[in-house]
GUSE-584428 format. One record per atom (N, C-alpha, C): residue number from 1; residue in three letters; atom name; x, y, z. Coordinates in nm, 4 decimals, m for minus. Layout:
<pts>
{k: NUM r: Ala a: CA c1: X c2: Y c3: Z}
...
</pts>
This chain:
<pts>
{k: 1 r: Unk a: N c1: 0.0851 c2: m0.1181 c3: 0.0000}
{k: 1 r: Unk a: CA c1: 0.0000 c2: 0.0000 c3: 0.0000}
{k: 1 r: Unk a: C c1: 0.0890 c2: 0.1235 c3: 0.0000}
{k: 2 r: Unk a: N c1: 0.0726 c2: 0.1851 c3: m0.0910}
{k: 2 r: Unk a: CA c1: 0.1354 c2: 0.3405 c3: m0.0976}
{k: 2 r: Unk a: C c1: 0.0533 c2: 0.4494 c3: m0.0877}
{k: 3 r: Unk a: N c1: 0.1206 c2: 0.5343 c3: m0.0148}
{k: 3 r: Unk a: CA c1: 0.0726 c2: 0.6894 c3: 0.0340}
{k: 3 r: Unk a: C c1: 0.0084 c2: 0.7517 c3: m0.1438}
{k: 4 r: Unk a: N c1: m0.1197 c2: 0.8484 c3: m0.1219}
{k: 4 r: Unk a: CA c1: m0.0704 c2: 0.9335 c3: m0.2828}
{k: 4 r: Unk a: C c1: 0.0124 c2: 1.0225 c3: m0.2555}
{k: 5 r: Unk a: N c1: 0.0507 c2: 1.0905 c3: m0.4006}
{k: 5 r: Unk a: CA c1: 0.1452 c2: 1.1912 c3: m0.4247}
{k: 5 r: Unk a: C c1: 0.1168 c2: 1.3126 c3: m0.3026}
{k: 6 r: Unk a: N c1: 0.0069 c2: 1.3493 c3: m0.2910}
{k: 6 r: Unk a: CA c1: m0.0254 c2: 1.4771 c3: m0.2390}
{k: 6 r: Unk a: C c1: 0.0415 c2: 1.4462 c3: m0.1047}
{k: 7 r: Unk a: N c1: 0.0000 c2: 1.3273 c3: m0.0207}
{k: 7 r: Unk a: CA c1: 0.0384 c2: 1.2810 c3: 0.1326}
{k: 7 r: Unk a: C c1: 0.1775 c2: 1.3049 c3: 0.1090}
{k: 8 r: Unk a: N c1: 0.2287 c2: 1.2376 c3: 0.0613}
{k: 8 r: Unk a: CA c1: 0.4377 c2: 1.2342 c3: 0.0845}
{k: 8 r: Unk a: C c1: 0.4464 c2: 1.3822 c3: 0.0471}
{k: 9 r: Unk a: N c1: 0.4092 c2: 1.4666 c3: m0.0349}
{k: 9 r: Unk a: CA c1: 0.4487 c2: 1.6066 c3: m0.0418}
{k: 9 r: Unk a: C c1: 0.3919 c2: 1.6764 c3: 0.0728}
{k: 10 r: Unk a: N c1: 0.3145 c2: 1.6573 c3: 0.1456}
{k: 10 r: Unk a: CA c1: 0.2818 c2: 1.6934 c3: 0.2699}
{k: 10 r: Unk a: C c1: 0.3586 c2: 1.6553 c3: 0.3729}
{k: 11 r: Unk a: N c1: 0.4095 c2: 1.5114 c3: 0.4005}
{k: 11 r: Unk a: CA c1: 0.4743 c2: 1.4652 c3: 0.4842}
{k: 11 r: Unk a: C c1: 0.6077 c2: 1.5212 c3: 0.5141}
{k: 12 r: Unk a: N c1: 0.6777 c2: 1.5251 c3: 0.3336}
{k: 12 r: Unk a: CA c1: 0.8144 c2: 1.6090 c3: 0.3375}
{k: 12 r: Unk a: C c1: 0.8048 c2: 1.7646 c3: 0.3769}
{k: 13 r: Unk a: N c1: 0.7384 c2: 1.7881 c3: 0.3823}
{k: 13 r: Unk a: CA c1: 0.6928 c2: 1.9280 c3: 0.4282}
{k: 13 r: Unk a: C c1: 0.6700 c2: 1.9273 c3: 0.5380}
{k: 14 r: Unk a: N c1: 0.6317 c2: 1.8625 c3: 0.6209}
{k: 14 r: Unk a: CA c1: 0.6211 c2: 1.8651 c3: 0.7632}
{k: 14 r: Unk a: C c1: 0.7111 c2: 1.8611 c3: 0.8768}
{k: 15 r: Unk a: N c1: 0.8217 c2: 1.7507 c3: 0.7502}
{k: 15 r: Unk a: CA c1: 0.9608 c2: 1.7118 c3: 0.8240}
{k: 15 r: Unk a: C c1: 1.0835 c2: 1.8596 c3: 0.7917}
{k: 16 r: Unk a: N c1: 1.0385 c2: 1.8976 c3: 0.6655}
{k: 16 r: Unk a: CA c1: 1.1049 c2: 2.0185 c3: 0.6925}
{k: 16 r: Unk a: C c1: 1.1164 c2: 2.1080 c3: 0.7430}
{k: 17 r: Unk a: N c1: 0.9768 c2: 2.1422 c3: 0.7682}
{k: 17 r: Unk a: CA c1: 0.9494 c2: 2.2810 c3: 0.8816}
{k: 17 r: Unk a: C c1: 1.0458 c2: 2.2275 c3: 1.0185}
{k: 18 r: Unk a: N c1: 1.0014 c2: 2.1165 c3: 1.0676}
{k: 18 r: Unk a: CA c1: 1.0529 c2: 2.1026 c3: 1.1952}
{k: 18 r: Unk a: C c1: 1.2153 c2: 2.1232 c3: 1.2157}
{k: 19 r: Unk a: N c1: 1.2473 c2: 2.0683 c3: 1.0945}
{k: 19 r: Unk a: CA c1: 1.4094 c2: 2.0787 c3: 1.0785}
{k: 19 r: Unk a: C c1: 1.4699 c2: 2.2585 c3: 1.0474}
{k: 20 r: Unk a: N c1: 1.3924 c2: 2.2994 c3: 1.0333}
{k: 20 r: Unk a: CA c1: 1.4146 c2: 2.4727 c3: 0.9795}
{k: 20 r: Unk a: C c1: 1.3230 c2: 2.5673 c3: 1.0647}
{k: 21 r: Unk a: N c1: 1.3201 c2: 2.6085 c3: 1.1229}
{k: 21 r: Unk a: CA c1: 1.1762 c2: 2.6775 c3: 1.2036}
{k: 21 r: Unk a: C c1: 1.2057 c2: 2.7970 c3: 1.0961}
{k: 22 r: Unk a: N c1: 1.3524 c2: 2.8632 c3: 1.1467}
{k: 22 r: Unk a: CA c1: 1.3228 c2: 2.9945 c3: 1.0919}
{k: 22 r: Unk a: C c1: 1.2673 c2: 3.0197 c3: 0.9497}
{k: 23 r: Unk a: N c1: 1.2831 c2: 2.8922 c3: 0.8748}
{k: 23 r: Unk a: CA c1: 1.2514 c2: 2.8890 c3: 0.7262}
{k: 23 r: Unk a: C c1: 1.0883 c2: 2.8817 c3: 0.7231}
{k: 24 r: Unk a: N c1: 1.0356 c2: 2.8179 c3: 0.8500}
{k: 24 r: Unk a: CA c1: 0.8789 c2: 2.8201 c3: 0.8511}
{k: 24 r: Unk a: C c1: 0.8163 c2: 2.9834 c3: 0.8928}
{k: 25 r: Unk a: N c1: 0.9454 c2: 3.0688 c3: 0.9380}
{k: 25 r: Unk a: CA c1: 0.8984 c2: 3.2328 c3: 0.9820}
{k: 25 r: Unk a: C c1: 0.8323 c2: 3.2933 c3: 0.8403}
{k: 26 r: Unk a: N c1: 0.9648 c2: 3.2706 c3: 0.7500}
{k: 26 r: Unk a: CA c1: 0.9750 c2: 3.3160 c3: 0.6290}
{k: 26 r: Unk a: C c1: 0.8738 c2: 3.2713 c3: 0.5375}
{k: 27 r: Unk a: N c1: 0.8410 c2: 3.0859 c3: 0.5147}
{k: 27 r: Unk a: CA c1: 0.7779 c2: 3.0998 c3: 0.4267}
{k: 27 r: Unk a: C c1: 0.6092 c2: 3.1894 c3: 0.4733}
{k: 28 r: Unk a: N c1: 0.5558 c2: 3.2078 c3: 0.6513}
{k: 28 r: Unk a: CA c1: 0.4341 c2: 3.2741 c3: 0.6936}
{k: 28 r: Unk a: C c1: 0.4200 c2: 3.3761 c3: 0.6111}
{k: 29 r: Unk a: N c1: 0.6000 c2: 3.4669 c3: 0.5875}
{k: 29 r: Unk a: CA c1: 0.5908 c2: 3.5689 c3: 0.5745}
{k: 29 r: Unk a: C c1: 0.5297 c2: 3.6216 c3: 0.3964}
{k: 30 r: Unk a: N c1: 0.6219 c2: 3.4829 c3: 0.3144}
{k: 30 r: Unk a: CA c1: 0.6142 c2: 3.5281 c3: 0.1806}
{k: 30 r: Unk a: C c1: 0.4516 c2: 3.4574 c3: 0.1450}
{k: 31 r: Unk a: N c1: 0.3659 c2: 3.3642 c3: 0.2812}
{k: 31 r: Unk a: CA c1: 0.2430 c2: 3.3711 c3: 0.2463}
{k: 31 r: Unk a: C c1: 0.1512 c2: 3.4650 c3: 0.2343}
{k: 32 r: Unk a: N c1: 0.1974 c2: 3.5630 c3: 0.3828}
{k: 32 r: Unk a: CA c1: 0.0918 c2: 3.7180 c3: 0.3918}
{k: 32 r: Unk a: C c1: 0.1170 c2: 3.7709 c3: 0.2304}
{k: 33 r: Unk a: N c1: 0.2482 c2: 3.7887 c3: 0.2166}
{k: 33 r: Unk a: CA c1: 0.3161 c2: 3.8864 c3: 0.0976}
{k: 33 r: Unk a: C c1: 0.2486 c2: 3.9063 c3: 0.0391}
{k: 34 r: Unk a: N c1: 0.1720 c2: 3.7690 c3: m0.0245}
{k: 34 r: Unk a: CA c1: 0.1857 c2: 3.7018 c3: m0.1647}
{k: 34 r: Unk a: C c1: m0.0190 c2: 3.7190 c3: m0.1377}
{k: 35 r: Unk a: N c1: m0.0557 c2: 3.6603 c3: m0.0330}
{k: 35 r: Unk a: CA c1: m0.1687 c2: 3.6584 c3: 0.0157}
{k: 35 r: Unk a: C c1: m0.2753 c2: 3.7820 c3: 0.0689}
{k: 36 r: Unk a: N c1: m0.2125 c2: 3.8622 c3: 0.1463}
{k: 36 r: Unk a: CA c1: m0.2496 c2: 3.9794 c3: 0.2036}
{k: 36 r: Unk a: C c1: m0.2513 c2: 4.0633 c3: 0.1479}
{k: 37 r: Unk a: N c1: m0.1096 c2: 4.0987 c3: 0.2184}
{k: 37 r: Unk a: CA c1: m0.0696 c2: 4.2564 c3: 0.1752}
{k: 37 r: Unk a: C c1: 0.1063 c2: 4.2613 c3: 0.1343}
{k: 38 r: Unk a: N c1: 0.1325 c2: 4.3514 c3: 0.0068}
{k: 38 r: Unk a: CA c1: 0.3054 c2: 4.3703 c3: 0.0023}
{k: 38 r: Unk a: C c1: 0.3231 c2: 4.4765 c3: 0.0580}
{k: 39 r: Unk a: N c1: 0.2632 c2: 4.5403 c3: 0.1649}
{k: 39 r: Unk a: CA c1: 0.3391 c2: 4.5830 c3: 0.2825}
{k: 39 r: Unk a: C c1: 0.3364 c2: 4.5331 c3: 0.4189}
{k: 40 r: Unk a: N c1: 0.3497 c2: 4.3998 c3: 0.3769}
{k: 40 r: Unk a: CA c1: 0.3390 c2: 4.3270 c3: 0.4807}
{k: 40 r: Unk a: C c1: 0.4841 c2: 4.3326 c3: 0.5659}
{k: 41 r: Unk a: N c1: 0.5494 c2: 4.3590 c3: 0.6754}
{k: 41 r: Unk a: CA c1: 0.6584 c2: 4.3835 c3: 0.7366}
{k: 41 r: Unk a: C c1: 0.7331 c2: 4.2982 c3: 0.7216}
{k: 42 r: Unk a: N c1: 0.8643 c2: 4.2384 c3: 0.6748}
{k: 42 r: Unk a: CA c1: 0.9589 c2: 4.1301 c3: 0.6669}
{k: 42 r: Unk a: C c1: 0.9993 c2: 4.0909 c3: 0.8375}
{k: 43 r: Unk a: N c1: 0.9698 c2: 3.9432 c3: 0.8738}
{k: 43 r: Unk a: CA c1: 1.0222 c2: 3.9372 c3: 1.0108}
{k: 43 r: Unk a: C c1: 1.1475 c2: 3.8999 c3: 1.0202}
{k: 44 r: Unk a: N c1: 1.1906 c2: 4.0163 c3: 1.0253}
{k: 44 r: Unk a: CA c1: 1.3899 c2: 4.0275 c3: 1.1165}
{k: 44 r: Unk a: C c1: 1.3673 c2: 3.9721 c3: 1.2963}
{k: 45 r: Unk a: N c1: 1.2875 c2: 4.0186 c3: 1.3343}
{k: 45 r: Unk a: CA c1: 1.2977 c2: 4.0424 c3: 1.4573}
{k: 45 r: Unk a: C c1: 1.2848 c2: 3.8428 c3: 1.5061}
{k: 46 r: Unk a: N c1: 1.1597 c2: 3.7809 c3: 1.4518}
{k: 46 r: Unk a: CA c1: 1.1200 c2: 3.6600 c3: 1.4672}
{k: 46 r: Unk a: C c1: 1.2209 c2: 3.5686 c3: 1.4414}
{k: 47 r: Unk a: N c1: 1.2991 c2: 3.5820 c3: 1.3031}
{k: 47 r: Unk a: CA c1: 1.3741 c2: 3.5380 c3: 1.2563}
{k: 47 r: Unk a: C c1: 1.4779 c2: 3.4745 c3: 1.3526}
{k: 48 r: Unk a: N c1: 1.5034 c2: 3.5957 c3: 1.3906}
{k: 48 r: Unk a: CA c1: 1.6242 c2: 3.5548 c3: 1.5004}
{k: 48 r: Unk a: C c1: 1.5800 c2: 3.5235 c3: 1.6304}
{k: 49 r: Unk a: N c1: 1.4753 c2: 3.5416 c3: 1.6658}
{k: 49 r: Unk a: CA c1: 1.4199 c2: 3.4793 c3: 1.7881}
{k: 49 r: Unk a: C c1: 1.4120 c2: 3.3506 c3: 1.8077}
{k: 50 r: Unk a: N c1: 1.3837 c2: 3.2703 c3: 1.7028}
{k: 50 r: Unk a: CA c1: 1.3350 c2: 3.1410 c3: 1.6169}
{k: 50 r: Unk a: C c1: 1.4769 c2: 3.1222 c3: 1.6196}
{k: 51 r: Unk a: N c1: 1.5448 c2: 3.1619 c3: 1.5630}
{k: 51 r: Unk a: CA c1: 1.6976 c2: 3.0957 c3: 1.5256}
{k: 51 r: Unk a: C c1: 1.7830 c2: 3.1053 c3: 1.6603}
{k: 52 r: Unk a: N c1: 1.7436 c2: 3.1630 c3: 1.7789}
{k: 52 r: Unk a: CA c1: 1.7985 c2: 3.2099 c3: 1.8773}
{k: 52 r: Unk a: C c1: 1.7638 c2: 3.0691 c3: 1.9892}
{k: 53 r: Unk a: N c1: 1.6586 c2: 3.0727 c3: 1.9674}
{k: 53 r: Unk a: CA c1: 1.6147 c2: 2.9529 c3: 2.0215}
{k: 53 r: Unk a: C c1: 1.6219 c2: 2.7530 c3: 1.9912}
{k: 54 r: Unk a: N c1: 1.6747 c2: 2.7855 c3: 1.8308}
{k: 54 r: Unk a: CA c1: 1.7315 c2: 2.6543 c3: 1.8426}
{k: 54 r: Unk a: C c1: 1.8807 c2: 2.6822 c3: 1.7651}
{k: 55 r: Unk a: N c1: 1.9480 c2: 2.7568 c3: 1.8388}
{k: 55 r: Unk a: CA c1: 2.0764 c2: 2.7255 c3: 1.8587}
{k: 55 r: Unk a: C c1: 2.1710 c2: 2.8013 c3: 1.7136}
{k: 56 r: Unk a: N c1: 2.0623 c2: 2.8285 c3: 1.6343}
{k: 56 r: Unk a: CA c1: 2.1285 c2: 2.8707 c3: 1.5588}
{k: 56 r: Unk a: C c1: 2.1813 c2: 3.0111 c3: 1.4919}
{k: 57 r: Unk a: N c1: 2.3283 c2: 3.0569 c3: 1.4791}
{k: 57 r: Unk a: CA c1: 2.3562 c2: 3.2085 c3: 1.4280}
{k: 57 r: Unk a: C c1: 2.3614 c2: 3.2143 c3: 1.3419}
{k: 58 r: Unk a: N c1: 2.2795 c2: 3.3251 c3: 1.3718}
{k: 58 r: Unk a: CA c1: 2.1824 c2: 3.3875 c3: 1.2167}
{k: 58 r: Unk a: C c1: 2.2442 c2: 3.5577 c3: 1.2558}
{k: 59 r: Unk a: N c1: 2.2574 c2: 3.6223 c3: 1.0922}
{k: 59 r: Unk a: CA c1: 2.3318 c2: 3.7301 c3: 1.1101}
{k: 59 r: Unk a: C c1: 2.2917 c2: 3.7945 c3: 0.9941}
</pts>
């Protein structure tokens, strides 16, 4: 029995966020962008909060 296409592209996506947070800040961000509004504020501040918190320097 195999997963469909859509499930494993979901799945790999799930495993990535967890492995990247700050990359999950960014893609929120280029969702509002793209979704909302393009003056939507770029998060610097989160970014590094997120990256601050699992260990990683970000600059």
């Amino acid at each position: 029995m195999s997963l469909p296409r859509a499930a494993c592209r979901w799945l790999r996506g799930q495993a990535e966020v967890r492995r990247a947070p700050p990359a999950e800040v960014v893609s929120g961000f280029n969702r509002a962008f793209h979704d909302e509004s393009r003056q939507t504020p770029y998060p610097v501040e989160e970014i590094h909060r997120v990256g601050a918190e699992y260990g990683l320097a970000l600059s």
